[in-house]
C-alpha positions as CSV (number, residue, x, y, z in Angstrom):
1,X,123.6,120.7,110.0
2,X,121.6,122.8,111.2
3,X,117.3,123.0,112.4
4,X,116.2,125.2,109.1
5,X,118.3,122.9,107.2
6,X,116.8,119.7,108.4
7,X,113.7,120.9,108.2
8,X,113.8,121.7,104.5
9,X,114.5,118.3,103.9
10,X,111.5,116.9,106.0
11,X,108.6,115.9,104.4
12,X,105.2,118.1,105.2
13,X,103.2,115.6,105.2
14,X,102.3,112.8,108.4
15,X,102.4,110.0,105.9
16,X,106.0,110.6,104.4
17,X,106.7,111.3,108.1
18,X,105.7,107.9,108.9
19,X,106.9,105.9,106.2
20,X,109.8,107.6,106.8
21,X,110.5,106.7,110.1
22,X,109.3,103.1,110.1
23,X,111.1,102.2,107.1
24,X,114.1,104.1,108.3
25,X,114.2,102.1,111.3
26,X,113.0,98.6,109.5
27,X,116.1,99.2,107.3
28,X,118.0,100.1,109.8
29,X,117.1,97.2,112.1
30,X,117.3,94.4,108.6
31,X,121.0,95.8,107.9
32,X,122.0,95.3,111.4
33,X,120.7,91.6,111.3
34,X,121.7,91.3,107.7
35,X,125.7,92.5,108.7
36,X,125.4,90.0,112.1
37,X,124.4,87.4,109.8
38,X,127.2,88.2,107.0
39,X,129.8,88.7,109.9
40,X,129.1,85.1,111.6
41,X,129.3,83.3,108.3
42,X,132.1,85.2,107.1
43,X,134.1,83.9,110.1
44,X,132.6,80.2,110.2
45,X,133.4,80.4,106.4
46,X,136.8,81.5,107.3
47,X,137.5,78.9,109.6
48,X,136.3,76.2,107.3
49,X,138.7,77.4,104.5
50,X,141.6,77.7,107.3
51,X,140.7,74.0,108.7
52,X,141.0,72.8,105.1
53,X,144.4,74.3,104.5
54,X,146.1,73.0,107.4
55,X,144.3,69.8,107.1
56,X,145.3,70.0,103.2
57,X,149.3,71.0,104.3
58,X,149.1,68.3,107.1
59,X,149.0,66.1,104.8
60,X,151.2,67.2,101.7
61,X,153.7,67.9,103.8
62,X,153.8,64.7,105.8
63,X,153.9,62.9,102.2
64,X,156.8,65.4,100.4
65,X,158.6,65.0,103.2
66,X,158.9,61.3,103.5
67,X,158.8,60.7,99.5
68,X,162.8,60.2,98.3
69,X,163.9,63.3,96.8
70,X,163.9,61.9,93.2
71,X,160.2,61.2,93.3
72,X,159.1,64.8,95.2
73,X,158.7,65.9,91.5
74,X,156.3,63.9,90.3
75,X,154.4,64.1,93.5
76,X,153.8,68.1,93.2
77,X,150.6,68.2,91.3
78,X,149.0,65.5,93.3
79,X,149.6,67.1,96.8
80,X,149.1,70.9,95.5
81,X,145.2,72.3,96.0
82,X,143.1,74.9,94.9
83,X,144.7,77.3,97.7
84,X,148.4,76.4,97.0
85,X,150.5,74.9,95.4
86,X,154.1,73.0,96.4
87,X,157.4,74.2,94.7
88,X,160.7,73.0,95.1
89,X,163.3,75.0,96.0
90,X,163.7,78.7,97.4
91,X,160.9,80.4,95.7
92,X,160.5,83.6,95.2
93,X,162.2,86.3,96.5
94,X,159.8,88.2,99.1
95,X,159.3,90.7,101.8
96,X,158.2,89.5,105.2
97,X,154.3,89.9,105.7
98,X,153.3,90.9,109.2
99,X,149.5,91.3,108.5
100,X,147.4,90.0,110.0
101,X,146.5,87.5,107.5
102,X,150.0,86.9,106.8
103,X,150.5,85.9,110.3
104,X,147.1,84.0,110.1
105,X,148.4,81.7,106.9
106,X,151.5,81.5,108.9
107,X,150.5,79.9,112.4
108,X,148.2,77.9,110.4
109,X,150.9,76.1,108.1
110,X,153.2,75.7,111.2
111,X,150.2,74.1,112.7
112,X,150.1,71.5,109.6
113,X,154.4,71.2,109.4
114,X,153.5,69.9,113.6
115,X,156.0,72.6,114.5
116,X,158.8,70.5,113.3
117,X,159.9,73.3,110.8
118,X,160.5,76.6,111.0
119,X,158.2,78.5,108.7
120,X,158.9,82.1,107.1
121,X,156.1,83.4,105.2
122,X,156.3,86.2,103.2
123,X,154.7,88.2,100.7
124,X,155.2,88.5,96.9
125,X,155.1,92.9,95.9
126,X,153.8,91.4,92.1
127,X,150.8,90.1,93.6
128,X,149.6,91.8,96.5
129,X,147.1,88.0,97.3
130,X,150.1,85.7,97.0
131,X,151.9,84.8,99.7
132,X,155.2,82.1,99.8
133,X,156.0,80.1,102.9
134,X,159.3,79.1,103.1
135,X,160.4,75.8,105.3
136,X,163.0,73.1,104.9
137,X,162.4,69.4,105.3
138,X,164.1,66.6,107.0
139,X,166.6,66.5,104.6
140,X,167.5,69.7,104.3
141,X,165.5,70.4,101.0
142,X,164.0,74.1,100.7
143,X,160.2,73.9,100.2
144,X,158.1,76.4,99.0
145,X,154.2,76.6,99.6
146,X,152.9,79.4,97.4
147,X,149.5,80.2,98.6
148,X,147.0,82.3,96.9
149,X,144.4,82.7,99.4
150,X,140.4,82.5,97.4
151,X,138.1,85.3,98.6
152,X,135.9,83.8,101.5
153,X,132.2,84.6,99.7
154,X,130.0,83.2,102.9
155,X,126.8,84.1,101.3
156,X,124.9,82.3,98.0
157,X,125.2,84.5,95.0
158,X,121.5,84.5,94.5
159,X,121.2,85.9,98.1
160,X,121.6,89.9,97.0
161,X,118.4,89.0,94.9
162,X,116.9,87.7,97.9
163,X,117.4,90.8,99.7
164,X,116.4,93.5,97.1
165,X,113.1,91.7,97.1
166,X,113.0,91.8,100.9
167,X,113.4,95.5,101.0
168,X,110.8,95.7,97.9
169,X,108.1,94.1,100.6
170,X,109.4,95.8,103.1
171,X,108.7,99.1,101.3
172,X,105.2,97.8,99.9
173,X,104.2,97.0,103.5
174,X,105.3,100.0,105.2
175,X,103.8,102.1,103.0
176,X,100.3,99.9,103.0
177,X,100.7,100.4,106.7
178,X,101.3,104.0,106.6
179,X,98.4,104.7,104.8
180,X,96.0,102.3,106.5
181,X,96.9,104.6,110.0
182,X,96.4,107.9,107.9
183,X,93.6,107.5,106.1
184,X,91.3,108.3,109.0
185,X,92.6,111.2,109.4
186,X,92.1,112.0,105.6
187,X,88.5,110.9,105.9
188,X,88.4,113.0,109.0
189,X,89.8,116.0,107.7
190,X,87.4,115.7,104.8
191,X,84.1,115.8,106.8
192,X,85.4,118.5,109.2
193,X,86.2,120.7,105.6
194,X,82.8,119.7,104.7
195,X,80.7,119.8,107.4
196,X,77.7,122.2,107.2
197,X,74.8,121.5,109.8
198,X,71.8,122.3,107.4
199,X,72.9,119.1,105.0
200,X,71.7,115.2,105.8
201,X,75.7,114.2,105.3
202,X,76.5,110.5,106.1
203,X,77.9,110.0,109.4
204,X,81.3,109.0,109.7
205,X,82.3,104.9,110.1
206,X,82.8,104.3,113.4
207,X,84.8,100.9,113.0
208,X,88.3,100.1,112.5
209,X,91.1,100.7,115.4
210,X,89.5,101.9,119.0
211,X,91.2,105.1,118.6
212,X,89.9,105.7,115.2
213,X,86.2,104.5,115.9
214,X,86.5,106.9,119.4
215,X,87.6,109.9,117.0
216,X,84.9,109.2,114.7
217,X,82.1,108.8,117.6
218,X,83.0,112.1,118.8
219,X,83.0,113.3,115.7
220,X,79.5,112.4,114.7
221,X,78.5,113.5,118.4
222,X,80.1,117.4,117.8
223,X,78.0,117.5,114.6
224,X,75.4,116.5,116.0
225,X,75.7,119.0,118.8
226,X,76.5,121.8,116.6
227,X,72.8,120.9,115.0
228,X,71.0,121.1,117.8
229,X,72.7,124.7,118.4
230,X,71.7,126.2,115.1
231,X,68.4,124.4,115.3
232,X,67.7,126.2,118.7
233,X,69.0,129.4,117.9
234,X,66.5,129.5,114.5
235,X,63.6,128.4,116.9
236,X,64.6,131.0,119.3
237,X,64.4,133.1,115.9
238,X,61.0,131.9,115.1
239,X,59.7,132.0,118.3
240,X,60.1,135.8,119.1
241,X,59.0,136.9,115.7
242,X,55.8,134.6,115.7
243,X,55.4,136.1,119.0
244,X,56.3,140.2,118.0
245,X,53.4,139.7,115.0
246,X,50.6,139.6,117.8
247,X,51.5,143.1,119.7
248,X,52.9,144.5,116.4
249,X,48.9,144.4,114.5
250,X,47.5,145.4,118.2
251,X,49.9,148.5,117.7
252,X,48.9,148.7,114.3
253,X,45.3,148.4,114.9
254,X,45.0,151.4,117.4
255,X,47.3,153.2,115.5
256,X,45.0,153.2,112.4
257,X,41.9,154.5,114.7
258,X,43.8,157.0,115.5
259,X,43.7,160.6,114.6
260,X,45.1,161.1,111.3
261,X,48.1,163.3,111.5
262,X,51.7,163.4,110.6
263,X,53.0,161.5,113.8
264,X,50.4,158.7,112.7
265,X,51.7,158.3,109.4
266,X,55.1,157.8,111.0
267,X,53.9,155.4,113.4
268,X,52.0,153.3,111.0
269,X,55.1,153.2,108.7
270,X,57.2,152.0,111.4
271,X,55.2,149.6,112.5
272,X,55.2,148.1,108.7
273,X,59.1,148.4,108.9
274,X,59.1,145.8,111.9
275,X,56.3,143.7,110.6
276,X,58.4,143.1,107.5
277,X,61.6,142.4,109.2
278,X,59.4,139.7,111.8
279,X,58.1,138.1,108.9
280,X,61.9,138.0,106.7
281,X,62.6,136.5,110.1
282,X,59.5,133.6,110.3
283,X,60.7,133.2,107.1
284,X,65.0,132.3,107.4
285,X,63.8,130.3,110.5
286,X,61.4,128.3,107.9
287,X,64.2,128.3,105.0
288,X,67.0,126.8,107.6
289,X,65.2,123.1,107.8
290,X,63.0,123.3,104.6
291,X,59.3,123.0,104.8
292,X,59.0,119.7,103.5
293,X,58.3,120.3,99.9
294,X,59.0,117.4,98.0
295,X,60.9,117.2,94.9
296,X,59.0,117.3,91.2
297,X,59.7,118.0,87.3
298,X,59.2,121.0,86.1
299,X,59.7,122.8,82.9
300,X,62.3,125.2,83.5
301,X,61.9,127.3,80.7
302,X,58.2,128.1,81.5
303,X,58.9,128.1,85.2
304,X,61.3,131.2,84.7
305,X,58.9,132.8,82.8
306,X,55.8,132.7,84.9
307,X,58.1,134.6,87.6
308,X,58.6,136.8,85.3
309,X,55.2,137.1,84.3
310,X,54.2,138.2,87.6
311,X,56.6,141.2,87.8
312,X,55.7,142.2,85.0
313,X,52.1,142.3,85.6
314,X,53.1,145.5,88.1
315,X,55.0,146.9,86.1
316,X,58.4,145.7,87.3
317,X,61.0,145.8,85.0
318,X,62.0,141.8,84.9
319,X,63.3,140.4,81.5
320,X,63.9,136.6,80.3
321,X,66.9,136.4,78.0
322,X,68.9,133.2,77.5
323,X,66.8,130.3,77.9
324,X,68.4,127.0,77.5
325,X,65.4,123.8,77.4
326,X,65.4,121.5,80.1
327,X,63.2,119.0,82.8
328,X,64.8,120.1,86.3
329,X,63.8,117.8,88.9
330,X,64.2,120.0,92.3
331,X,61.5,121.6,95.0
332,X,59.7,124.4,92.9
333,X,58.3,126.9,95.7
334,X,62.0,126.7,97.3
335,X,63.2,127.6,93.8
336,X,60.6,130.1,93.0
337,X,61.8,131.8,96.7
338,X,65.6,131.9,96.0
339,X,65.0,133.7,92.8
340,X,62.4,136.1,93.9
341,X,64.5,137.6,96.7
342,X,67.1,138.1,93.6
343,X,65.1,139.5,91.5
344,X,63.6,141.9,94.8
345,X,67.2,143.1,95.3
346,X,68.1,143.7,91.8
347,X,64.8,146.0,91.2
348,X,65.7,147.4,94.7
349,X,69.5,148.4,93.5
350,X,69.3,148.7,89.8
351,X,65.7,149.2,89.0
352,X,65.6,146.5,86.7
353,X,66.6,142.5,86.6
354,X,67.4,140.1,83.9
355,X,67.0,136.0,84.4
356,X,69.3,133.6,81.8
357,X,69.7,129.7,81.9
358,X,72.3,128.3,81.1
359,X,73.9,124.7,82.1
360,X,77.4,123.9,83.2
361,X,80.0,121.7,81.8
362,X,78.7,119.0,84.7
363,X,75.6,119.0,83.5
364,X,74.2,121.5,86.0
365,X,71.6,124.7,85.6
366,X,72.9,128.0,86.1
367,X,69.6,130.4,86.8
368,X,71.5,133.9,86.9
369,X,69.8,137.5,88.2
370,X,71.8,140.2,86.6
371,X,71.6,143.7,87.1
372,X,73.3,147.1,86.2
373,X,73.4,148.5,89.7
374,X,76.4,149.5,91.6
375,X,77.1,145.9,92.5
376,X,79.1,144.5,95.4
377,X,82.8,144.8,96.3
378,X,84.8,141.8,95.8
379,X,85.8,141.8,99.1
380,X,82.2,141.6,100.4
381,X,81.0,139.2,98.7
382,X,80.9,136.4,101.1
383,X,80.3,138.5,103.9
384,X,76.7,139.6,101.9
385,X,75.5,135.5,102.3
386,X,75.7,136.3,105.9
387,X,72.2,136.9,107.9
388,X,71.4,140.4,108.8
389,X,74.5,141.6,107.0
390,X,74.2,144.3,104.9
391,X,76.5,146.7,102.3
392,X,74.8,149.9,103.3
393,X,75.6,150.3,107.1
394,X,72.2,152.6,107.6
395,X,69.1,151.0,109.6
396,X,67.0,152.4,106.8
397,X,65.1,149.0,105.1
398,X,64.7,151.3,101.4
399,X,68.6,151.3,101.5
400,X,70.1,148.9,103.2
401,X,67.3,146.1,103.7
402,X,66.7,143.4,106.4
403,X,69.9,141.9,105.2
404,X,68.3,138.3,105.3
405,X,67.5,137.9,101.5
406,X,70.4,136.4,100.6
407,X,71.0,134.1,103.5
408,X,67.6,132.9,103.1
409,X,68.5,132.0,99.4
410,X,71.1,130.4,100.6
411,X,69.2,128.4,102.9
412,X,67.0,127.1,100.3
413,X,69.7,126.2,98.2
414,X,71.3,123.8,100.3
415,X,67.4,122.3,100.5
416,X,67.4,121.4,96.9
417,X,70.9,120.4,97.2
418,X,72.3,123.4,95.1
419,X,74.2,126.4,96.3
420,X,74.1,130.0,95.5
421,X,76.8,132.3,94.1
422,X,77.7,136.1,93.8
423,X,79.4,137.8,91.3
424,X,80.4,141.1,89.8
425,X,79.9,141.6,86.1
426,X,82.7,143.4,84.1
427,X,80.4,145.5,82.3
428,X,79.5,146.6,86.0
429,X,76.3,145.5,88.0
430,X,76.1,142.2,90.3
431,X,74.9,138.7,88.9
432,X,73.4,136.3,91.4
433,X,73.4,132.5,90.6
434,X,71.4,129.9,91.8
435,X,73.3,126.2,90.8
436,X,71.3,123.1,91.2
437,X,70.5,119.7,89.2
């Protein structure tokens, strides 16, 4: 058979590998000591019964032979056993046995006749278990001893019982055993897949077997370590746009008393442009490790529309539709954040935004920001969660933007223990949804 073969037979998985294996080489190991066992008694059994019948013969023969020949007869029954019986006369006609068995029976019954007659033993073709031996006694009188040797069953019958519910346990316990030594890796697999820096997630246990508890200290210490990288890189973040603000309103300041002209309109706009993207900084720095805000009740329904309110009041085209009633307990001015810098990129795209509530078959709200604007291909759509990433490749902020709106949602979302989603609409224009409790 060859590698691709065996291989397509072999389970995928490291448990069926193991159970496999062990109970492969348990069973293995159990039928060896199981056939040692059956061998041993099947020859002391063996023995026993071949004792008995030349013990048996000894005897009968000793008797039949001594008995007058008138009273032989009557003597037949008594002297004849479960393993033979003793005929008069010639017997059957036969043909010589020279298996080993036949040979066995043989040298036993000349061991019981003392070697005083000669013994033929042969077998009968009718009945492949019945064997004749053929001697003749003192006084010249053909005896027959027709033997039917009786299976040698060395084991209890209610042993086979005994063994099926052996291999039952044995099964049970290699399979408890199998999944006792993989299910730290499961567990370990499952906070590697889940892992994300930003979120308080329990540590792993660090108990059980040294090796696990090692695994799962070094572990807890690479999460930990991968922390304190993000958490540096946002300070390094924070620190050099805290830092920019104070040249950036020097160069602001003298740019303002200066002349008025074309090139100072330029300047000043730029300088706007950079003061923007320090602060969008300051503020995914702040968003990455909350700000604190503790949790409250709020009436979602009126909370929605009091954003919307305040777009309106400029004259921004924001719209409610869709409200469904509800008490949301979650950390209102990280909520109010996420859905403004929706709402900014849908007015920046489409010119227009829409906010619906809905709730999710787990009981969760849905706050959704749809607009009719040219959207986001599919492909992109993780990619647009990313800081600094943006759709429109241009360094221009009016087009393409700072690209840290949505990663700052995002950030916040994983504060109020929610997460944010993007999607494309079929009737064309990108819906952004906010999913919390």
């Amino acid at each position: 058979m060859s590698r691709y073969s065996l291989s397509r037979w072999w389970p995928n998985t490291l448990r069926s590998r193991l159970f496999l294996i062990l109970f492969a080489g348990l069973a293995v190991a159990y039928g060896l000591s199981f056939s040692i066992l059956f061998a041993e008694r099947y020859m002391s059994a063996k023995a026993i019964m071949l004792g008995t019948l030349e013990s048996d013969l000894a005897t009968s023969i000793a008797v039949i032979d001594r008995l007058p020949a008138e009273e032989r007869p009557d003597w037949l029954d008594r002297l004849s056993r479960g393993s033979y019986r003793l005929v008069l006369g010639p017997g059957l006609a036969g043909v010589p046995d020279l298996s080993g068995r036949g040979k066995e029976i043989a040298d036993r019954i000349e061991e019981a006749a003392g070697y005083k007659f000669a013994v033929r033993v042969e077998a009968i073709p009718s009945d492949g278990n019945r064997l004749q031996g053929h001697l003749t006694l003192s006084d010249g009188s053909p005896l027959t001893i027709d033997v039917t040797p009786r299976g040698v069953v060395p084991l209890a019958t209610w042993l086979p019982y005994v063994f099926i519910a052996q291999m039952v346990l044995l099964i049970l316990f290699t399979w408890v055993a199998v999944r006792e030594a993989v299910r730290p890796l499961g567990d370990l697999a499952a906070a590697a897949n889940e892992l994300d820096p930003n979120k308080q997630a329990p540590l792993l246990i660090e108990s059980g077997p040294s090796e696990v508890a090692h695994a799962a200290r070094a572990f807890n210490a690479m999460r930990g370590r991968i922390a304190d990288y993000l958490e540096e890189r946002v300070q390094i973040l924070a620190a050099i746009s805290h830092d920019l603000q104070t040249p950036i309103t020097r160069m602001r300041l003298r740019a303002e008393l200066a002349d008025d002209s074309a090139e100072k309109d330029k300047l000043v706009k730029d300088l706007a442009e950079i003061e923007r993207l320090v602060q969008d900084g300051i503020a995914y720095a702040r968003s990455s490790h909350g700000n604190g805000e503790k949790p409250t009740r709020i009436d979602l329904a009126s909370f929605i529309d009091s954003i919307a309110y305040d777009y309106q009041d400029v004259g921004k085209a924001v719209s409610v539709e869709g409200i469904v009633q509800g008490i949301a307990v979650t950390k209102p001015h990280s909520l109010r954040r996420i859905l403004t810098n929706f709402i900014d990129n849908a007015l920046k795209f489409a010119g227009a935004a829409t906010i619906s509530v809905g709730k999710s078959d787990e009981g969760y709200f849905v706050v959704t920001v749809a607009d009719h604007g040219p959207g986001i291909p599919d492909d992109k759509l993780e990619d647009a969660m990313q800081p600094f990433f943006r759709i429109e490749t241009s360094r221009n902020r009016d087009t393409g933007g700072s690209g840290l709106g949505l990663a700052i949602a995002q950030q916040l979302a994983s504060t109020i223990e929610g997460s944010v989603r993007l999607r494309n609409q079929p009737q064309g224009g990108l819906a952004a949804e906010v999913i919390f409790r």
